[in-house]
N, C-alpha and C positions, 0 to 999 in steps of 0.2 A: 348479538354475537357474544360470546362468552369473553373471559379475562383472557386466557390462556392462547384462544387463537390473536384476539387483540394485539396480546403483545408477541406474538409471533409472526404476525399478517404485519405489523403497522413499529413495531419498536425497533430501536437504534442502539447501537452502541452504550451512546450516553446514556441510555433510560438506565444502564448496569452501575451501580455504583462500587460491588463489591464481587469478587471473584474468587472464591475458594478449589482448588481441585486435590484432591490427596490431600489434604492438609496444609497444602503451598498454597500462601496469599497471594494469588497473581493478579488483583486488581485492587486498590483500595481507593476510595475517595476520588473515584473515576480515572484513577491514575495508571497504566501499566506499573509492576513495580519489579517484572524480570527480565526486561527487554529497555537496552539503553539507545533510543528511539534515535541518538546523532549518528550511531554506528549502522540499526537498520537503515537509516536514509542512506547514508556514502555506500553500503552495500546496495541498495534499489537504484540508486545511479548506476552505479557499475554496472547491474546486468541490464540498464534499460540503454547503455553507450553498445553491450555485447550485441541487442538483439537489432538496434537501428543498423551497427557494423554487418551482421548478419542479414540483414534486410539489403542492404547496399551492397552486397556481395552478389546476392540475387538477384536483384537489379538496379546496376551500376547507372543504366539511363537515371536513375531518380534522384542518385544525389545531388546533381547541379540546381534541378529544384529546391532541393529542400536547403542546399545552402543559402540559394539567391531568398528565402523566406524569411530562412532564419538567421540570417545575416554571419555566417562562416563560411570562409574562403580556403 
């Protein structure tokens, strides 16, 4: 198998050590460095609380399960 499929077939994130686009360092030393990763998380809560509420709206049978699982009353 050649390089190129290799690491398109089989590579990860972390194989990227550096990420240039336009001229913007968007990745260095394995790091995100234009994205402030505690503000993505509290925003990825939020829409994964929108889409469960949204699910439970759907159907309402489910919630009582899911609370008795995950221990919220």
């Amino acid at each position: 198998m050649d390089p190129l499929t290799s690491i398109a077939l089989y590579g990860t994130s972390d194989d990227i050590s550096t990420v240039i686009v336009d001229g913007n360092l968007l990745k260095h030393d394995k790091k995100l460095t234009t994205i402030n990763k505690r503000e993505a998380l509290i925003n990825a809560q939020g829409r994964v609380e929108e889409i469960i509420e949204r699910f439970f709206t759907n159907h309402p049978e489910q919630r009582k399960n899911w609370e008795k699982k995950t221990n919220r009353n």
